[in-house]
C-alpha positions as CSV (number, residue, x, y, z in Angstrom):
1,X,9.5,-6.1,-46.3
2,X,11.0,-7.8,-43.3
3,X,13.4,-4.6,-42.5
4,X,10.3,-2.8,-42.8
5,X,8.6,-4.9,-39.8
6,X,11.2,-5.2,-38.2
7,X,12.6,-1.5,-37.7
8,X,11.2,-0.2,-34.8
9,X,14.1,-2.3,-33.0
10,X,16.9,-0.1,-34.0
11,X,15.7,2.6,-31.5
12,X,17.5,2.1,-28.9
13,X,15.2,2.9,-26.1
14,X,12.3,0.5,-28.0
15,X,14.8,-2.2,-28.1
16,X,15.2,-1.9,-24.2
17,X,11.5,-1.7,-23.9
18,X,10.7,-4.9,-26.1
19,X,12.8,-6.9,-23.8
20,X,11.3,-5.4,-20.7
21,X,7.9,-6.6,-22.4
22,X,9.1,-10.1,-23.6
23,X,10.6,-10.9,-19.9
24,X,7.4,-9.6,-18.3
25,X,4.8,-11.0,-20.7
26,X,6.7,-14.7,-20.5
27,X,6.7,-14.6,-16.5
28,X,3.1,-13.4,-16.4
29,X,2.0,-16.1,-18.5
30,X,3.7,-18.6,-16.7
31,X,2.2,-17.2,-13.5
32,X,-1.6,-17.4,-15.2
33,X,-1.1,-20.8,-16.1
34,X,0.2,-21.6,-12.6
35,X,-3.0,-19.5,-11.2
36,X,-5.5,-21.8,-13.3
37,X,-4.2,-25.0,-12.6
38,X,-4.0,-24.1,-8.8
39,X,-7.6,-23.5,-8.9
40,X,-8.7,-26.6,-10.4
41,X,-6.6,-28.2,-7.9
42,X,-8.3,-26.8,-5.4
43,X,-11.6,-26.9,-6.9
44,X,-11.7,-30.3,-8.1
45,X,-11.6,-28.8,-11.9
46,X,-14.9,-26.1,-11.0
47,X,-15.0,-24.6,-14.4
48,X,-16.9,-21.6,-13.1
49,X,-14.4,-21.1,-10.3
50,X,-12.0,-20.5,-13.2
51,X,-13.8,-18.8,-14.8
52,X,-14.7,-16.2,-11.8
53,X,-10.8,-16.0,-11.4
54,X,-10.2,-14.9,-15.2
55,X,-13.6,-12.6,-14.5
56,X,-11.1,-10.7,-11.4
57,X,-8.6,-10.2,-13.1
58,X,-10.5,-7.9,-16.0
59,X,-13.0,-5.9,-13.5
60,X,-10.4,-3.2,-12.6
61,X,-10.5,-1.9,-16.1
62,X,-14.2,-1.6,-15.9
63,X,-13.9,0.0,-12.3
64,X,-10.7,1.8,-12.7
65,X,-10.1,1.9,-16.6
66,X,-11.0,6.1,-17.1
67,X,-8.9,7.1,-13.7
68,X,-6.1,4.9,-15.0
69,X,-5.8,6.9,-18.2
70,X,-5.6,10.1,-16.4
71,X,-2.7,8.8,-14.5
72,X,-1.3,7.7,-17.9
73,X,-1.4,11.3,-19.1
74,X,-0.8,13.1,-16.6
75,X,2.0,11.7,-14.7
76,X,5.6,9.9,-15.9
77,X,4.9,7.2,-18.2
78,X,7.9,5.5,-17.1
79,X,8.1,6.0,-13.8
80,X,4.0,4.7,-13.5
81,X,5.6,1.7,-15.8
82,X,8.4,0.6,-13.4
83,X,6.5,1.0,-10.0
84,X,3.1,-1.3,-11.7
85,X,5.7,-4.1,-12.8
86,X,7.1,-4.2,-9.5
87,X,3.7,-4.4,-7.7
88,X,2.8,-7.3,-9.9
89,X,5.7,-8.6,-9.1
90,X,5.2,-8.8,-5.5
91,X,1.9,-10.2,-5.8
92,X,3.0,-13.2,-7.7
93,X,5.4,-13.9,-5.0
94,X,2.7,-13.6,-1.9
95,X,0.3,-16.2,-4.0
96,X,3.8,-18.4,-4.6
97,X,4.8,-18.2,-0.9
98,X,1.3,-18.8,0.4
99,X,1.5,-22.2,-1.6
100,X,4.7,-23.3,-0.7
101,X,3.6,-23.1,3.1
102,X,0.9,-24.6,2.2
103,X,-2.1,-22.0,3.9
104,X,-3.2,-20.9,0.4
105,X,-7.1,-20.9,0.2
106,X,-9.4,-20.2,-2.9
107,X,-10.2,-16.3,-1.6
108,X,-6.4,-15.9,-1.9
109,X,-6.1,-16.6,-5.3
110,X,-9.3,-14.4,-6.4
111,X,-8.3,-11.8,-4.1
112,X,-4.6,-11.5,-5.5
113,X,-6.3,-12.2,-8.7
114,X,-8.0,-9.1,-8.4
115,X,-4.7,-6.8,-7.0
116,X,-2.5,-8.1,-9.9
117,X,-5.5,-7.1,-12.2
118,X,-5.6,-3.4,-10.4
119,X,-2.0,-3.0,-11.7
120,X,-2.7,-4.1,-15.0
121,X,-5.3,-1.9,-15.3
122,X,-3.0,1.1,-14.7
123,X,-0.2,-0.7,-16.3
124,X,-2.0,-1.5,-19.9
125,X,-2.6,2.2,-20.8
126,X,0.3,3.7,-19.7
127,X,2.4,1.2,-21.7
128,X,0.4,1.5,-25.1
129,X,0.6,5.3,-24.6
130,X,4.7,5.1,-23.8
131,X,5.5,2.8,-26.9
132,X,5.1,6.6,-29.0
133,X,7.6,8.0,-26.9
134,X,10.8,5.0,-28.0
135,X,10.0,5.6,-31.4
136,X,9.9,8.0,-34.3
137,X,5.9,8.3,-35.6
138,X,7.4,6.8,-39.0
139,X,8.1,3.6,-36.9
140,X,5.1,3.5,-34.9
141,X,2.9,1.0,-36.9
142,X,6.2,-1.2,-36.6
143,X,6.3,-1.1,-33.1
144,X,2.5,-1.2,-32.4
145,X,2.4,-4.6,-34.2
146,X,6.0,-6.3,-32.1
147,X,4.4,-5.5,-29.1
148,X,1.5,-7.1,-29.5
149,X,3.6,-9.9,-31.3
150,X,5.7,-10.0,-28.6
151,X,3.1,-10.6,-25.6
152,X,1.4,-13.0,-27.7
153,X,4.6,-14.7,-28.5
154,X,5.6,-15.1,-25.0
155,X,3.2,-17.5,-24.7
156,X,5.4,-19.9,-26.8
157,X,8.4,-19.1,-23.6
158,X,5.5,-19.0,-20.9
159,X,2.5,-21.0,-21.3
160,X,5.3,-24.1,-23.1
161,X,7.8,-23.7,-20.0
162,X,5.1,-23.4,-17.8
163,X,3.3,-26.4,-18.0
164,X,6.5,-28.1,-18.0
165,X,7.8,-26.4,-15.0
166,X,3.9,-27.4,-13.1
167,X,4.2,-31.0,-13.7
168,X,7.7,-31.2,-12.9
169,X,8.0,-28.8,-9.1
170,X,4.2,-28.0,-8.8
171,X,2.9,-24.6,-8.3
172,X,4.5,-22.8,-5.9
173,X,7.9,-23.1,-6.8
174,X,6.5,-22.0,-10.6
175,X,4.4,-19.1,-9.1
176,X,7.8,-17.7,-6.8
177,X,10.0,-17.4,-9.6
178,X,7.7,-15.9,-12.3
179,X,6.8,-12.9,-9.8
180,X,10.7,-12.6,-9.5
181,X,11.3,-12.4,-13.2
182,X,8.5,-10.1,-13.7
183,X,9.8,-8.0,-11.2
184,X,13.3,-8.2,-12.3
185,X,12.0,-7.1,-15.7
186,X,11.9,-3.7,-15.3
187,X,15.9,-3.7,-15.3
188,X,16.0,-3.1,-19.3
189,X,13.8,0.4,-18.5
190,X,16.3,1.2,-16.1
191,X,18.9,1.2,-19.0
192,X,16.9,3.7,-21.2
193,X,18.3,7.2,-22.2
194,X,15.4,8.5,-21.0
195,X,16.9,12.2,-22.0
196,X,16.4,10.4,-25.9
197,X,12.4,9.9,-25.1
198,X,9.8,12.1,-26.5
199,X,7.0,12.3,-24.0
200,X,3.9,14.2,-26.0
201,X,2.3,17.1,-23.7
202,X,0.7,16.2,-20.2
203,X,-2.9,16.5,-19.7
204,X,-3.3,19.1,-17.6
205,X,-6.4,21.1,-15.6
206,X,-9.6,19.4,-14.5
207,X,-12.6,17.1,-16.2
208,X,-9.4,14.8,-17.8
209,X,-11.7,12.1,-17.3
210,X,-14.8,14.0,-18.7
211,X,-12.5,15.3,-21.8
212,X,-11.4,12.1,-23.0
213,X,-14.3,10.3,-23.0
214,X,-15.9,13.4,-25.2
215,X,-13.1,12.6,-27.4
216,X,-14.5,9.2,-28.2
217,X,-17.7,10.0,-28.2
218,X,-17.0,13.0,-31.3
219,X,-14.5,10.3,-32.7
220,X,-16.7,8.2,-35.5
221,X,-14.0,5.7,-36.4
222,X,-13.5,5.2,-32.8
223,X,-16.7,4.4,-32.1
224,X,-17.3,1.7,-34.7
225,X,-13.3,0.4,-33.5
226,X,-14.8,0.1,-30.1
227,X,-17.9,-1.6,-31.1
228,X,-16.7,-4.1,-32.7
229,X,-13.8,-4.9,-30.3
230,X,-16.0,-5.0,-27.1
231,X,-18.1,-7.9,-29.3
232,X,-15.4,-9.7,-30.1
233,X,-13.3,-9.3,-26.4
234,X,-16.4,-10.2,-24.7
235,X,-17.7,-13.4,-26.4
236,X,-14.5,-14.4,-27.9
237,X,-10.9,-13.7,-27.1
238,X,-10.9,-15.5,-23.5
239,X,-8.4,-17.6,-25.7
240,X,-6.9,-18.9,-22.2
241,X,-9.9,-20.1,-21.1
242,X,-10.2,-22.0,-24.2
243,X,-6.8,-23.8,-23.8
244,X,-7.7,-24.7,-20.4
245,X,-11.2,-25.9,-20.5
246,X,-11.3,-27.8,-23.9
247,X,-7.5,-29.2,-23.2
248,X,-9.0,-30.6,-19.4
249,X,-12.4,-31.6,-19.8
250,X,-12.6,-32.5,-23.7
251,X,-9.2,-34.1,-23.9
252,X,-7.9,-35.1,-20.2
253,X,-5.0,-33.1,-20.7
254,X,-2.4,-32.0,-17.9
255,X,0.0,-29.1,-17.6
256,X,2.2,-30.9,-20.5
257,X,-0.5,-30.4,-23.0
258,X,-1.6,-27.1,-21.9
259,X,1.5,-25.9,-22.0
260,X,1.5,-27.2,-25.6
261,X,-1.7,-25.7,-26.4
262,X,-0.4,-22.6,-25.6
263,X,3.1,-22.9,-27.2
264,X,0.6,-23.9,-30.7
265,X,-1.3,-20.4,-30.1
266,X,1.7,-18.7,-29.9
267,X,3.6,-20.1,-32.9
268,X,0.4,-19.0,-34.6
269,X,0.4,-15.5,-32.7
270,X,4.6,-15.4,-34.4
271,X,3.2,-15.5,-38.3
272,X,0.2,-13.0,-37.2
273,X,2.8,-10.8,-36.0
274,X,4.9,-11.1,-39.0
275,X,2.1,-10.1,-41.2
276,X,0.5,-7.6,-39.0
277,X,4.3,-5.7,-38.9
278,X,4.8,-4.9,-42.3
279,X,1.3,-4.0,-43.3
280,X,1.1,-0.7,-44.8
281,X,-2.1,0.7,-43.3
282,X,-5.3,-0.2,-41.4
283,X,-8.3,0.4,-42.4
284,X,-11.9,-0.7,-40.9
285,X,-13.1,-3.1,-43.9
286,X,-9.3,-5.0,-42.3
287,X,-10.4,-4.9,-38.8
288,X,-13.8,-6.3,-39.4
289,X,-12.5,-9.2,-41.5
290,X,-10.0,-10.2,-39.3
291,X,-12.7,-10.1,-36.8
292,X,-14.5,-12.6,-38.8
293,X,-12.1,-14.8,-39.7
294,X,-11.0,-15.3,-35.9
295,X,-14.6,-16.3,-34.8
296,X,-14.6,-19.0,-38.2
297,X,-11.4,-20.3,-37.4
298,X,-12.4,-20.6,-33.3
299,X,-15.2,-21.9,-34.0
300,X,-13.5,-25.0,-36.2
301,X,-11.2,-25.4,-32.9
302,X,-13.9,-25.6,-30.7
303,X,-15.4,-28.4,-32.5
304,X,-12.1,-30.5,-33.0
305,X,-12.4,-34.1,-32.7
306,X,-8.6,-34.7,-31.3
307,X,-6.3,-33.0,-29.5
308,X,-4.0,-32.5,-32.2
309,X,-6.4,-31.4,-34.2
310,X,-7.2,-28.9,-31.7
311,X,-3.6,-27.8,-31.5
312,X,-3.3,-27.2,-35.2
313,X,-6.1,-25.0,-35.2
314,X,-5.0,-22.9,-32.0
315,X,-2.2,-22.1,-34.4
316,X,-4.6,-20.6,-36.4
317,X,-6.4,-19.0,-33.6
318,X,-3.3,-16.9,-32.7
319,X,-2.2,-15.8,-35.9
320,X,-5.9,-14.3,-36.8
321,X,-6.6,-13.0,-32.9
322,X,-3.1,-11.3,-33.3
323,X,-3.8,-9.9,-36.5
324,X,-7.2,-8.7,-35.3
325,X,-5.7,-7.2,-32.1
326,X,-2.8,-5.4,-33.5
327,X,-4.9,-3.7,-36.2
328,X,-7.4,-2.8,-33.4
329,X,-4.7,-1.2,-31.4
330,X,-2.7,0.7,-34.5
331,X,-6.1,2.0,-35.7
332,X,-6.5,4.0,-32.6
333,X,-2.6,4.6,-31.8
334,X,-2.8,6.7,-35.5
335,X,-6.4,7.7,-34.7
336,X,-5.4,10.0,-31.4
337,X,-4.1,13.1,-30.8
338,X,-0.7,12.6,-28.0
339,X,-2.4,14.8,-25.1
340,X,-4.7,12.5,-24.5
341,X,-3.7,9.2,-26.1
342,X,-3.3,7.6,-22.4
343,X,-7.2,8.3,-21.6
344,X,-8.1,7.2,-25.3
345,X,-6.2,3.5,-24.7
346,X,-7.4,3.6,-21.1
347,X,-11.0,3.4,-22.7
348,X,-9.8,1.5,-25.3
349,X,-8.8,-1.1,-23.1
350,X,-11.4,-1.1,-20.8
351,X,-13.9,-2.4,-23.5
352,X,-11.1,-4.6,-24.9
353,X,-10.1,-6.1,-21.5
354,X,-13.0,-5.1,-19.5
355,X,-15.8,-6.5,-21.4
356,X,-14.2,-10.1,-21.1
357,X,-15.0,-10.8,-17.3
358,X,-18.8,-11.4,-18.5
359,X,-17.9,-13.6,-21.2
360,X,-15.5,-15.5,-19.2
361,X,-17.6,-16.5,-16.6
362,X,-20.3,-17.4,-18.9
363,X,-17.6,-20.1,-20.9
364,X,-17.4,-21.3,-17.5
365,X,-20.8,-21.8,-16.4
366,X,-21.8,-23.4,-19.8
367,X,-18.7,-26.0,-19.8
368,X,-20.1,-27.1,-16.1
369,X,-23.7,-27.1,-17.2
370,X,-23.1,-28.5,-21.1
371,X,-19.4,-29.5,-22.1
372,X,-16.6,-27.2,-22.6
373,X,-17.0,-27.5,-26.7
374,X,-20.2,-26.6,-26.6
375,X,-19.6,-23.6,-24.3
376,X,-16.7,-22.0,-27.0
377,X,-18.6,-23.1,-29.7
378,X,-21.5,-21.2,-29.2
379,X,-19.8,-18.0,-27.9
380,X,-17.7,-17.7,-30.7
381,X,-20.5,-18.1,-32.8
382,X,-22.5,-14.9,-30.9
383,X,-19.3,-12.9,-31.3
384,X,-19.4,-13.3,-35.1
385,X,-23.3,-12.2,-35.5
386,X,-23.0,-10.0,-33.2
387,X,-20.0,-8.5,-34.9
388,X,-21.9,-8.5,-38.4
389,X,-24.7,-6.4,-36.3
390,X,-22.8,-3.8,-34.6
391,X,-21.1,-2.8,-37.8
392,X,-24.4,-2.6,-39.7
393,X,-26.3,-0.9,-37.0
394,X,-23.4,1.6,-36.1
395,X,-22.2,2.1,-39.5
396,X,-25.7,3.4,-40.5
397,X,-25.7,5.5,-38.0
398,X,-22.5,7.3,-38.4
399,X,-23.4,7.5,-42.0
400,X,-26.6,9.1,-41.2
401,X,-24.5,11.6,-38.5
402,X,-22.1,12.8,-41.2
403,X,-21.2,10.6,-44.4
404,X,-18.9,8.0,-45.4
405,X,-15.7,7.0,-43.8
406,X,-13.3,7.0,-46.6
407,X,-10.9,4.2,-46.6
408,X,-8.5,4.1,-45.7
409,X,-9.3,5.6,-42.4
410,X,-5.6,5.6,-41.0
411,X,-3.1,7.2,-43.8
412,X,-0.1,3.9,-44.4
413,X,2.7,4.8,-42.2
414,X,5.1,6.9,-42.9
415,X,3.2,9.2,-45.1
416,X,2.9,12.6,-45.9
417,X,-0.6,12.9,-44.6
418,X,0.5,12.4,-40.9
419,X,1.2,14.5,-38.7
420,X,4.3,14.9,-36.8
421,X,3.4,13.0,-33.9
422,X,2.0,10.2,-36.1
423,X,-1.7,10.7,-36.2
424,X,-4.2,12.3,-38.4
425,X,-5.7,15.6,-37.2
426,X,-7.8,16.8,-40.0
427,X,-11.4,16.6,-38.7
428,X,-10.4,15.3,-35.5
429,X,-11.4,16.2,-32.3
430,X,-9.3,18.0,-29.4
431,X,-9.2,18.1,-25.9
């Protein structure tokens, strides 16, 4: 079982990648921590500027998400990979050098907020749609689930080391050297055989943008995938936000018990990963329970009565929002056909990261106008019914439009039933 999880590592080329992933994700969420806390500093703790700041950093995939998956598959996926990380590099090192002189100003921070988020955007699809190409389709479920393992993960290396590193040489000095290891990360993709990789065919022609999002719209499992995901993204998995606003205002904690927070949510995220590695298949029924059982257990969190209560529970939170997230993101890895698997995550992830800028500064309003509990708590608890009704409503539907799913939707991995790039094209749509 644990071989089984674990064997996506001995690609080569995937094993470079994971540790270009585990290097970046730990420096970016050092450098996110650092962002927060030097807002509230220069705030005075304004939950809604925080809020506004997590908003900026989710907008481009709204704006830029569908143009961003052209560019995914179209054009190099490791070349596109290499040139993002080094531009998010440099703008965590403008924001730490405009602190250390001491001229930073609020519009700094949500203007390099929003550059760092433009790269993302074009980075995030672009690197779910490269992981196919380090790995054989057998291994893909494997690797799908340790990359989402590892950037949760990171938060034990990041969000732990980070709040340590804030309290003990303040925010500049934290926000300087995280942009240099996040640029310095792309070092392990300069090491790949890239003549080993197996790129899928490029998009090619015009309407690229037009032609994936007919795929999902002629894609039923899709659909209900997205449904549910945009629900649950929007009023729910703004799990930093969380950290920061319950740990500060409920429980007058510093970047010591943020940090420790976060290091709780990742140790959580670790057994989530575990679990989410060796599972056999995916099927909707799993996606919308873990769903569920992330908004319960959230919604216990948000409602702690101590701070170590509320640490226990975060443990909880990031083994279920890992298990929810990874089976979210393997369902439509399997679900898509290569040519246009960039455009796919690129939508993909703009409902999954785009829908969140709403929810985030609506956790931020409430904590200012109410109390930060309150503000989760009642969030969490929209995500869940809302969850319940977007699967009734849009599983009628599709019912009506052409019959029951069967289950499992997504053949295990590994199977006989897939096709040679991994995914099932019976019934499917192409581009």
């Amino acid at each position: 079982m644990r071989d089984a999880g674990l064997r996506a590592l001995r690609r080569p080329n995937f094993r470079c990648w994971f540790v270009h992933l585990s290097l970046s994700s730990s420096a970016l969420w050092v450098h996110w921590l650092a962002q927060d806390w030097l807002v509230l500093e220069l705030t005075d703790g304004s939950g809604t500027a925080l809020g506004v700041v997590t908003a900026l950093q989710f907008v481009p995939f709204l704006v830029l998400g569908p143009l961003c998956g052209v560019v995914a598959d179209r054009y190099p996926k490791w070349a596109t990979v290499v040139a993002t990380q080094l531009a998010t590099g440099l703008g965590g090192l403008v924001l730490g050098l405009l602190v250390a002189a001491g001229a930073v100003e609020l519009w700094h921070v949500f203007a390099i907020a929003s550059l760092m988020g433009a790269c993302n955007a074009l980075w995030q699809p672009t690197a779910q749609a490269f992981v196919p190409e380090t790995v054989p389709s057998r291994d893909l479920g494997s690797a799908v689930a340790l990359c989402a393992g590892s950037f949760n993960v990171t938060r034990l290396l990041g969000a732990g080391a980070g709040g340590l590193f804030i309290g003990f040489w303040g925010t500049g000095p934290v926000l300087l050297v995280a942009g240099l290891v996040i640029a310095a990360s792309v070092w392990p993709l300069l090491r790949m055989d890239r003549a080993a990789l197996t790129p899928g065919p490029r998009a090619t022609g015009g309407r690229l943008v037009r032609g994936g999002l007919a795929y999902v719209r002629g894609h039923r499992e899709i659909r209900l995938v997205l449904a549910v995901v945009g629900v649950v993204a929007a009023f729910g998995l703004n799990s930093q936000l969380v950290i920061t606003l319950i740990g500060t205002q409920e429980f007058g904690g510093g970047p010591g018990e943020l940090g420790l927070l976060g290091a709780c949510m990742a140790v959580g995220s670790l057994a989530g990963a575990a679990v989410a590695a060796t599972t056999s298949s995916v099927t909707l029924r799993r996606l919308v329970t873990c769903a569920l059982l992330f908004c319960g257990v959230q919604l216990l969190a948000a409602l702690s009565p101590a701070l170590w209560v509320f640490a226990v529970l975060m443990a909880a939170v990031g083994a279920t929002q890992l298990a929810f997230v990874s089976t979210a993101a393997t369902y439509v890895q399997f679900a898509t056909t290569p040519v246009v698997r960039g455009r796919v995550m690129a939508v993909y992830l703009m409902v999954f990261l785009g829908s969140r800028p709403l929810g985030a500064y609506l956790m931020g309003w409430a904590a200012d106008t109410w109390n930060a509990p309150a503000a989760v708590a009642a969030q969490t608890g929209a995500a869940a019914v809302l969850t319940v009704a977007a699967v009734a409503a849009l599983r009628q539907r599709l019912d009506a439009e052409a019959g029951p799913d069967p289950e499992p939707a997504v053949p295990p991995k590994g199977s006989p039933e897939e096709s040679p790039q991994g995914n099932p094209t019976e019934g499917r749509p192409h581009v």
